[in-house]
Every structure is written in structure tokens, then in C-alpha cells.
MITI-15536 format. One line per field, with one value per residue (C-alpha): residue number from 1; residue in one letter; x, y, z. Coordinates in Angstrom, 2 decimals, padded with zeros to 5 digits, m for minus. Layout:
// residues N
resi = [NUM, ...]
resn = [A, ...]
px = [X, ...]
py = [Y, ...]
pz = [Z, ...]
This chain:
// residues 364
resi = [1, 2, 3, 4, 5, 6, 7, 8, 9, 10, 11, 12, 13, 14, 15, 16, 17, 18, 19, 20, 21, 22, 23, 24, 25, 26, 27, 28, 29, 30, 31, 32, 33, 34, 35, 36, 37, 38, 39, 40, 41, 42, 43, 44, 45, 46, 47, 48, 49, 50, 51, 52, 53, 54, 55, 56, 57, 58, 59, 60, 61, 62, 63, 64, 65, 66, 67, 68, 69, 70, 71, 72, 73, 74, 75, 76, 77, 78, 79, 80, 81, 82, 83, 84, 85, 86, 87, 88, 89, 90, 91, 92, 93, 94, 95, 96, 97, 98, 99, 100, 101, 102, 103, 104, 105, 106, 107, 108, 109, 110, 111, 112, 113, 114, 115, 116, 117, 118, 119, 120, 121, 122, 123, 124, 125, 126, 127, 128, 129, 130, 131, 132, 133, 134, 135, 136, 137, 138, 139, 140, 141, 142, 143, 144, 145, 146, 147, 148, 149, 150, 151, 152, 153, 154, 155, 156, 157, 158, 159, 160, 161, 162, 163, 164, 165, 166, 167, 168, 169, 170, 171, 172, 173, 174, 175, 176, 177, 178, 179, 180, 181, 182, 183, 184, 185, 186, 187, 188, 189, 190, 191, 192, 193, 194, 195, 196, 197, 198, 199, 200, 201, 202, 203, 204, 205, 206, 207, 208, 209, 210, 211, 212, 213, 214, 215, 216, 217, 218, 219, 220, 221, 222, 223, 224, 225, 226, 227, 228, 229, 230, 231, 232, 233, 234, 235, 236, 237, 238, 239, 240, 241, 242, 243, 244, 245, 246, 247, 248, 249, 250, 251, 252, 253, 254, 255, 256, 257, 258, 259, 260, 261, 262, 263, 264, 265, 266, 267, 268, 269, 270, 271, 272, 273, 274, 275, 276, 277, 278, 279, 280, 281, 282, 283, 284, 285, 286, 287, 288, 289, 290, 291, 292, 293, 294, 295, 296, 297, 298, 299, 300, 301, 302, 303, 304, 305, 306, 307, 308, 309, 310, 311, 312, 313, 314, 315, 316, 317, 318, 319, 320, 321, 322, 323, 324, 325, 326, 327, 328, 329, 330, 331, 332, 333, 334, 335, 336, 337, 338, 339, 340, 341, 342, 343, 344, 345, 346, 347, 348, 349, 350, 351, 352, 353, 354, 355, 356, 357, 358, 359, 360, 361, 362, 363, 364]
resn = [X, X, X, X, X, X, X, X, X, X, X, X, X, X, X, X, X, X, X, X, X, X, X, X, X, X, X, X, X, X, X, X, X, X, X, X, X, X, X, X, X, X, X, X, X, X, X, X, X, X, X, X, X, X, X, X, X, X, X, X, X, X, X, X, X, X, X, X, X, X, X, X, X, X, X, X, X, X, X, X, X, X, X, X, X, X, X, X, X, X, X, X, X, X, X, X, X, X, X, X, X, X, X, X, X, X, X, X, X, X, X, X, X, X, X, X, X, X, X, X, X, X, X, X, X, X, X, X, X, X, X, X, X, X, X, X, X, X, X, X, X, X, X, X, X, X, X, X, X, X, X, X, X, X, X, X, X, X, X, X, X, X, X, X, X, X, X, X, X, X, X, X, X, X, X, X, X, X, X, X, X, X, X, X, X, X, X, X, X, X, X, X, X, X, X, X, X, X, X, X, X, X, X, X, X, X, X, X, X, X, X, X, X, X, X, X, X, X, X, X, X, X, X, X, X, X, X, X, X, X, X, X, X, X, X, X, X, X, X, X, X, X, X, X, X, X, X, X, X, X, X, X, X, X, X, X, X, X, X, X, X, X, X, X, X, X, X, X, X, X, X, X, X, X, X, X, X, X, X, X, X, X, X, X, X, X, X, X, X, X, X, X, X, X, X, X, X, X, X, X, X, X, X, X, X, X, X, X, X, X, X, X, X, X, X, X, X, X, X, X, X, X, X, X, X, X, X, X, X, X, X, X, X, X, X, X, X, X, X, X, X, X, X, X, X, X, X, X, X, X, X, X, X, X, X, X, X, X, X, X, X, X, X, X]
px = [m011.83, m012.92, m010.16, m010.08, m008.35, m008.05, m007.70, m005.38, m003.34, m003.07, m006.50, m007.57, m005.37, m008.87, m009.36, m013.56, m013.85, m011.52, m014.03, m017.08, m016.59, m014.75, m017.63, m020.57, m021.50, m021.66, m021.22, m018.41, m018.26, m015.92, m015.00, m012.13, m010.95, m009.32, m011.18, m014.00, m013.73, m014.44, m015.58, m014.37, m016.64, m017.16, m017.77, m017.86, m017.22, m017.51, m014.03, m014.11, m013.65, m014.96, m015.06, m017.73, m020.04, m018.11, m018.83, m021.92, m023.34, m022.32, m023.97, m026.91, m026.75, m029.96, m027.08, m023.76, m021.87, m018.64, m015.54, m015.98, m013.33, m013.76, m012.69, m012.07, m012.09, m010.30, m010.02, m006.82, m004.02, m001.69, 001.68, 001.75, m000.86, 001.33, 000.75, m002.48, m002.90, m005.79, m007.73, m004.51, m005.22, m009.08, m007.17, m004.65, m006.79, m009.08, m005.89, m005.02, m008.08, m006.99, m004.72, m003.28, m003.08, m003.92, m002.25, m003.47, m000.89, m002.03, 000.31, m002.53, m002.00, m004.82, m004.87, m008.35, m007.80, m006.04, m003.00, m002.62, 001.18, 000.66, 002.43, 002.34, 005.43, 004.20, 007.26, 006.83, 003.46, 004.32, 007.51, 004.87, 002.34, 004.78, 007.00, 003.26, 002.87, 006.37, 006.10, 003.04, 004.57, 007.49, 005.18, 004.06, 007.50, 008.74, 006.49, 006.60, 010.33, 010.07, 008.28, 010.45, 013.77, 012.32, 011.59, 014.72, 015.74, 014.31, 016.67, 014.26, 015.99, 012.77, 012.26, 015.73, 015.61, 012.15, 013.38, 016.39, 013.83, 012.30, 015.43, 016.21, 013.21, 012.89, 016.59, 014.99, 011.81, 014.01, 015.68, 012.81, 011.64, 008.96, 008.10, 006.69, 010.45, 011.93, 013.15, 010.93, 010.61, 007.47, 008.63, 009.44, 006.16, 004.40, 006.42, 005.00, 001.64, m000.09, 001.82, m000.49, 001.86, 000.31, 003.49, 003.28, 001.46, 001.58, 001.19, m000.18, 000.34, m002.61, m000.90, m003.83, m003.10, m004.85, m007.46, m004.58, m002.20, m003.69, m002.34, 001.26, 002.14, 005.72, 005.00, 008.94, 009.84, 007.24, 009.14, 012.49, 011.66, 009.08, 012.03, 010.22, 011.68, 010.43, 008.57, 006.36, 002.94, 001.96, m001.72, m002.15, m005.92, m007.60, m010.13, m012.17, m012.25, m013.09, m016.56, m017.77, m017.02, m019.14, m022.26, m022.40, m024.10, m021.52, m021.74, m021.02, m018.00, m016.26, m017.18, m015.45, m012.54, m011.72, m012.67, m009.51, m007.11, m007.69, m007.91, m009.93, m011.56, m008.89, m011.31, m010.29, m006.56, m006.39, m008.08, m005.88, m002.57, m003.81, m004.28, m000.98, 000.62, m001.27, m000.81, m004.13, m005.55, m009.26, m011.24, m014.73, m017.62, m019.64, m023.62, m027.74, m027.79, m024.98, m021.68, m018.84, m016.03, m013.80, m010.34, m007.86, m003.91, m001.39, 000.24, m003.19, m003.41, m007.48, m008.33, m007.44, m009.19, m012.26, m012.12, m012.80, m016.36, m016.96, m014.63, m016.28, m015.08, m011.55, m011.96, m013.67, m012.09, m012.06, m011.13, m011.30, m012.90, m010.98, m011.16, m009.24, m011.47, m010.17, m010.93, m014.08, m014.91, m013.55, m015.67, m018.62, m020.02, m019.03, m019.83, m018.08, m014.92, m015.51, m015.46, m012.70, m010.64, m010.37, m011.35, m008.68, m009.84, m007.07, m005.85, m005.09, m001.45, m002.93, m002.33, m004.81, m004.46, m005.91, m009.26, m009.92, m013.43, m014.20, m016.54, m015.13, m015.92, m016.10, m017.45, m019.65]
py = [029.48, 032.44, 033.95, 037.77, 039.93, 043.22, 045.36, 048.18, 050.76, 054.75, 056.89, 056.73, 053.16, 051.26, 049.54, 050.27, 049.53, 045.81, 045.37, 046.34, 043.34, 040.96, 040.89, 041.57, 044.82, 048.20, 048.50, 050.47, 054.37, 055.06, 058.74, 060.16, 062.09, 060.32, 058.87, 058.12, 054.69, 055.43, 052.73, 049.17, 047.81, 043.75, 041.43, 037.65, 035.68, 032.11, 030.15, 028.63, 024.92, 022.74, 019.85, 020.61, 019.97, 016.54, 015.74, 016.63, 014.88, 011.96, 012.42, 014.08, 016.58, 018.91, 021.79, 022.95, 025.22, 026.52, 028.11, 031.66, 034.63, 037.41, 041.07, 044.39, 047.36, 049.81, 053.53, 055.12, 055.36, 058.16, 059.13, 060.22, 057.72, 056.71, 059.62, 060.74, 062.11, 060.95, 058.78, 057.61, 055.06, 054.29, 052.36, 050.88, 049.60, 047.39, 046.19, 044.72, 042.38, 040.56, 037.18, 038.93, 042.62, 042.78, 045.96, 046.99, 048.58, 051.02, 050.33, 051.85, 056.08, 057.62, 061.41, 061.11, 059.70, 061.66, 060.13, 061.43, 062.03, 063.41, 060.23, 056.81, 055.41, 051.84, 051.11, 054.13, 053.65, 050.20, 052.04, 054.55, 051.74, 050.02, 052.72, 053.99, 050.41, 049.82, 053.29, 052.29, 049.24, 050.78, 053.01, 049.87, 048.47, 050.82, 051.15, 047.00, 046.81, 050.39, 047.70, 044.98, 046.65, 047.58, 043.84, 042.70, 044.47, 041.78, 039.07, 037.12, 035.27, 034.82, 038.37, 039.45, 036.65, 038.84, 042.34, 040.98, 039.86, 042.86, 044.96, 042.75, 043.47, 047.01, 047.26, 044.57, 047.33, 050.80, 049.00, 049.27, 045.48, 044.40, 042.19, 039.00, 038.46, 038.58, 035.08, 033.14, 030.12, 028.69, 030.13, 033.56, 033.99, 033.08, 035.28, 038.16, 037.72, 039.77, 042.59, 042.64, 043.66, 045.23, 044.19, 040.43, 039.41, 038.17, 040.77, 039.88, 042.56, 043.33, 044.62, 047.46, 047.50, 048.87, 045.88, 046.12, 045.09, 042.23, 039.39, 040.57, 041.50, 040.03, 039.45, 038.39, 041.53, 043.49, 041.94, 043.21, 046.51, 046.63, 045.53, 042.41, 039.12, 036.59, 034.35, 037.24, 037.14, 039.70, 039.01, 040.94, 042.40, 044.51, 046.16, 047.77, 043.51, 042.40, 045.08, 044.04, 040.19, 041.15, 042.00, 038.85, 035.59, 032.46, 031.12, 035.07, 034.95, 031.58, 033.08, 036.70, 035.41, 033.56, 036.54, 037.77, 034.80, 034.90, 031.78, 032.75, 036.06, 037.82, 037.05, 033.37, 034.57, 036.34, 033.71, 030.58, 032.99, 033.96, 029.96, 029.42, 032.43, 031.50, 027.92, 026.85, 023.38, 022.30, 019.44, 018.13, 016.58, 015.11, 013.16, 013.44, 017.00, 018.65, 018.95, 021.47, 022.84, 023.74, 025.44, 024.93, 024.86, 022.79, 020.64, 020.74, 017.45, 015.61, 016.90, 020.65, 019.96, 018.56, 021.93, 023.88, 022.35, 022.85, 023.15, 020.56, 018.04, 018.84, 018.15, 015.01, 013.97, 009.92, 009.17, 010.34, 008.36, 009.84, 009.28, 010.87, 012.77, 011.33, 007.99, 009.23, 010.45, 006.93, 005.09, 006.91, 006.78, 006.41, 003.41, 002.18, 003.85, 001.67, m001.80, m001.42, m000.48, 003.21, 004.17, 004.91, 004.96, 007.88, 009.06, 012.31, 012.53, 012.07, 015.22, 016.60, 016.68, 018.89, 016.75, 014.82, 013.87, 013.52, 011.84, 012.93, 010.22, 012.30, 012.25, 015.65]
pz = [m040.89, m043.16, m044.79, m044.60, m047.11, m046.63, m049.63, m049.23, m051.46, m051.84, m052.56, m056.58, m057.44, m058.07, m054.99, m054.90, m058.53, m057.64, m054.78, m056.39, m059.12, m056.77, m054.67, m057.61, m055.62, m055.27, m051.89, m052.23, m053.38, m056.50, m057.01, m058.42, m055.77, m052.02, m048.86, m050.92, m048.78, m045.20, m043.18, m044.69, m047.13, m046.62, m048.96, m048.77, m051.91, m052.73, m052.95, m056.19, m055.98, m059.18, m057.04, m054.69, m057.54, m058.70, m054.59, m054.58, m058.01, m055.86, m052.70, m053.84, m051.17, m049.82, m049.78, m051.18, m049.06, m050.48, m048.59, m048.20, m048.24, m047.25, m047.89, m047.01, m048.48, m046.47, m046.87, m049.01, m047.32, m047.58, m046.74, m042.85, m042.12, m039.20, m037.88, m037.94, m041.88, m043.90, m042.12, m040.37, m037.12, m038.40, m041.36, m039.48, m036.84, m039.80, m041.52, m037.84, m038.74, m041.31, m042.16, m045.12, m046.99, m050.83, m051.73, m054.95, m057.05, m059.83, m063.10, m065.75, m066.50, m067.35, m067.52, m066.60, m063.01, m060.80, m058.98, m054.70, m055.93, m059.11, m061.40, m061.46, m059.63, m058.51, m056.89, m054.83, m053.82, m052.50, m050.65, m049.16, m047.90, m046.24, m044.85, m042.89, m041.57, m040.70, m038.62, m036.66, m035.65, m034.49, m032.16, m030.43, m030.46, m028.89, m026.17, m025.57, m025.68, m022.79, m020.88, m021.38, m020.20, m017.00, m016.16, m017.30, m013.88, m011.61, m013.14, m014.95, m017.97, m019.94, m019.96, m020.77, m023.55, m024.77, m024.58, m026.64, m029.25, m029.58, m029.91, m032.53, m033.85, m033.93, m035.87, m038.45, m038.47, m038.47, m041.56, m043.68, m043.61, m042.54, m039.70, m041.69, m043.58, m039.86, m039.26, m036.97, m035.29, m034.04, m030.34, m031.82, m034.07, m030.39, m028.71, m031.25, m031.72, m028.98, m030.91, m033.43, m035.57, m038.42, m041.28, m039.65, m042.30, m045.76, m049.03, m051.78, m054.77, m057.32, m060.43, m061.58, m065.44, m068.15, m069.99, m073.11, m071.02, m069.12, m071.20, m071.55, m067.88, m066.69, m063.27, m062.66, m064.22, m062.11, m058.86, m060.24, m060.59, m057.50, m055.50, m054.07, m053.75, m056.01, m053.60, m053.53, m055.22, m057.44, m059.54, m062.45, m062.89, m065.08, m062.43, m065.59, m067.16, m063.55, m063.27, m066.55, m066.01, m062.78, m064.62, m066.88, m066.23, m065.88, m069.32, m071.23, m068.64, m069.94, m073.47, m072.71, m070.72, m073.95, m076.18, m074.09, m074.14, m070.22, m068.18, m064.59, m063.64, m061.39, m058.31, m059.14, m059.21, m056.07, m054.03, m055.62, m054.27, m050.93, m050.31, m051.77, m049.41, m046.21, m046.72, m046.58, m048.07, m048.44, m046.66, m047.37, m045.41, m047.52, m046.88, m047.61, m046.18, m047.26, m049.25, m047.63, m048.23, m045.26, m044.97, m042.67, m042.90, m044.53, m041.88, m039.27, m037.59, m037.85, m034.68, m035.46, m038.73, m037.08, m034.51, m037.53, m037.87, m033.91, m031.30, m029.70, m032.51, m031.27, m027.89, m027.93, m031.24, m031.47, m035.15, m038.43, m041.50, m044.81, m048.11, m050.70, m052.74, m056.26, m054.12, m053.82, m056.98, m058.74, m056.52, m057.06, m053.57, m049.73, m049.38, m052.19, m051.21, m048.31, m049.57, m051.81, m049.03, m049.71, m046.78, m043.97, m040.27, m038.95, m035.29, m033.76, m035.08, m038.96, m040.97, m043.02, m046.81, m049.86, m050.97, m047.90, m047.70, m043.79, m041.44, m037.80, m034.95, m031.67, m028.01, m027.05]
């Protein structure tokens, strides 16, 4: 399970530059002037994870394969999107990819970078982002809840129960919301999914603020007058301290992130929050030829776990051997886990937790 981030905002708000260092490329063009993004830009990163090497000083591994994320850079949008301006449906279509939307939010004024509306106004260029999404889903809304009414003709209570969801729907939509704060049940979020609803899923906000600034941003504050509710994430980066963290080797990093009074590269920021908003956790298989990380959610049972390796695991899914990975680490080995009892033998109804260290039992 690869996360994908797409990284979105309006034209000139330092999305290429953010995606240039986040992935330690230049894959992407950075111009001053909009659409200078046309076709998404990919980049796969590592997910940073300090105890994949504790794991694998252990077990001695021929390989270490980290988690992966992966991201998007996806052309500016602009107001009218919905509609065809800019490069209107070709963006919508690669946000429709994604488990979650990065909007980056440009904070920083510099006279010297033209902004697609003339001033800064982040609280408007959040408005305008979602106002364009919120509009395109409507247009499939609509059209799905056309459909719906005509079946509720033939009686069927399912279907009337349906086209009443989607009414409700659309009102929650035409109100300016968007379609992830809807309340929903597991039944509902089922109901919704072939939708591919393009505001059903989770925002994270990248606070674009001047390298001065980096160290004093209120991110409660930011939410307040962002008008977002304070569950929300918002991860303050300096895109200009992320590109020249990108061109140093590890050890001038540690030194220049404390040269700033900064804890983790932004990369290491936006990554920790899209786990935390997705509500993902982290399991391990760990032996001679390899240490891995692997993601899956919070609240997967072993045998959803296990189909993340293969599906195969899932359907002939026996047991799980688990050990917890500070088990693991205070034990110094597997097989010392074992004998002191560390290690648990679990069924199909065990749930997964952060740090499990896994050997799946299965039938192919």
C-alpha cells in the first residue's frame, strides 16, 4: 500500500520548488509564470522510519526496503477549473488518483514572484481550491442523483434509501463543505465510493512561508484565520530550506537543521501527518534476505495485513507469528523473542499494531 499524495494549490504558490526537494529532483519545471506543471510530475520517496535500521542491525538482512510514498505534482489550478479554465478536467482527473490532497498554501510575499490573483490572501486561495473541487463534484452529483430518482420509480427501497443519500449530499456540497466532513458510516462511505468524489478525501495544508519565518509559525492561529477546524493538519515548510536541505549529504542536513533550531526536514513532516490523517500504522517482516517496512491501516485485522504482502497471503492466511518490535529489539534476535515467550502465535480476528514484526503462516 503506497501512499499517494498529490500536491495541489494555485499556479506560482511553490508547489515545483516543494516537489523538486521533497523528492531530491528536478523533475519538475519552476517558472514564475502559471501551468508551468503540465502533466503530474511523480516522485517516490522513502518513508522515514529509524527503526528499520535498529531491525535490521539485528537480522543482518541482504536488503532494506523502506515504505514508500508517493507524490504528485499536479498542474496549478485556477479559479474556473470546474469548468474548463486552465488546465481544468486534466487536473481534476490526477487528483481523482490519490488517498489524500497536499494543498500547498503560499504565506511568503515576495514582489519578485508573481501571485495568479495579484496578493497573497491564503485564506482565499484555499476558498478557491476547494470551491473548483466542490463544483466538479457537484457535476457528477448531479448526474448520479438524475439517475437515482428515476429508479426510485420502480418501488425499490434500497434505491429510494440511495437517492435520499445523495440529495443529502448535494445540499451538504451546495453549502460549501466538502464531501470528506459529511458524516459517514461505514455503509454510507460504501455507498459513495464509485463516486469518486474528488473532496472525499483528506487535506493536508502546507503552510509556504518565507525561511525567517519557519520557526515562529502558529499553526493554531493559521487554522483560525484559514477557517479550518482544528483537527485539520496544516505543516509549515520553508520550500526555499527544503531545496537546499535537498542538495546536502545526510550528516550537513542534521548539522543545518540545527543551524535553524529545526527538528525534521519538512519531507519528514508531511509524511509523519499524512500517516496520522489517513490512519495508517507500520508492520515489519523481518529475516536473512530482507528487512521491510509495510503500511497498512490502523484497525486492519492479520489477514488484511498479510494481503498487503500478496493477496495470496490473505486468502490462504493460517496464522500470524508477531512480535512487538521493542520485543524484538530487547531480545536482540527472533529466536530469542521466542524463548522468552515474546512471541505470540495470532488468528484472523488479531488486529495489527504499529511495530509488529511478522512472519505470516499461509496455504498458497
Amino acid at each position: 500500500m503506497s501512499l499517494q499524495i498529490g500536491i495541489v494549490g494555485l499556479p506560482n504558490v511553490g508547489k515545483s520548488t516543494l516537489f523538486n526537494a521533497l523528492t531530491r529532483s528536478r523533475k519538475a519545471n519552476v517558472a514564475n509564470y502559471p501551468f508551468c506543471t503540465i502533466d503530474p510530475n511523480v516522485g517516490v520517496v522513502e518513508v522515514p522510519d529509524e527503526r528499520l535500521q535498529k531491525l535490521a542491525a539485528i537480522a543482518k538482512p541482504e536488503k532494506i526496503i523502506p515504505a514508500t510514498v508517493e507524490f504528485l505534482d499536479i498542474a496549478g489550478l485556477v479559479k474556473g477549473a470546474s469548468k474548463g479554465e486552465g488546465l481544468g478536467n486534466k487536473f481534476l482527473a490526477n487528483i481523482r488518483e490519490c488517498h489524500a490532497i497536499a494543498q500547498v498554501v503560499r504565506v511568503f510575499s515576495d514582489p519578485n514572484v508573481i501571485h495568479v490573483h495579484g496578493e497573497v490572501s491564503p485564506k482565499r486561495d484555499i476558498e478557491i481550491i476547494h470551491s473548483e473541487l466542490i463544483l466538479a463534484d457537484l457535476e457528477t452529483l448531479v448526474k448520479r442523483l438524475d439517475k437515482a430518482k428515476s429508479e426510485v420509480k420502480s418501488g425499490d427501497q434500497k434505491k429510494a434509501a440511495y437517492a435520499d443519500l445523495l440529495g443529502k449530499l448535494k445540499t451538504h456540497l451546495e453549502q460549501g463543505k466538502l464531501a470528506y466532513d459529511f458524516i459517514q458510516t461505514p455503509e454510507v462511505r460504501d455507498a459513495l465510493r464509485d463516486l469518486h468524489l474528488l473532496t472525499n478525501k483528506p487535506f493536508l495544508y502546507i503552510a509556504n512561508v518565507h525561511e525567517s519565518e519557519i520557526k515562529n509559525v502558529d499553526s493554531a492561529q493559521l487554522k483560525n484565520s484559514w477557517g479550518l477546524a482544528q483537527a485539520v493538519e496544516i505543516i509549515p515548510i520553508s520550500a526555499k530550506i527544503e531545496e537546499e536541505l535537498a542538495q546536502l549529504a545526510e550528516e550537513e542536513q542534521k548539522a543545518f537543521l540545527d543551524d535553524l533550531g529545526l527538528i525534521e526536514p519538512g519531507l519528514f513532516a508531511l509524511i509523519h501527518a499524512a500517516y496520522r490523517t489517513l490512519g495508517y500504522l507500520t508492520f515489519f517482516t523481518a529475516g536473512p534476505k530482507e528487512v521491510r517496512a509495510w503500511t497498512t491501516t490502523k484497525g486492519a485485522t492479520a489477514p488484511q495485513a498479510a494481503g498487503v504482502i500478496h493477496t495470496d497471503f490473505e486468502k490462504g492466511f493460517i496464522a500470524a507469528e508477531v512480535i512487538s518490535y521493542q520485543d524484538f529489539v530487547e531480545c536482540g534476535s527472533e529466536h530469542a523473542a521466542k524463548e522468552k515467550g515474546k512471541m505470540r502465535v495470532e488468528g484472523k480476528e488479531y488486529v495489527m499494531k504499529d511495530g509488529d514484526v511478522v512472519h505470516f503462516r499461509f496455504n498458497v
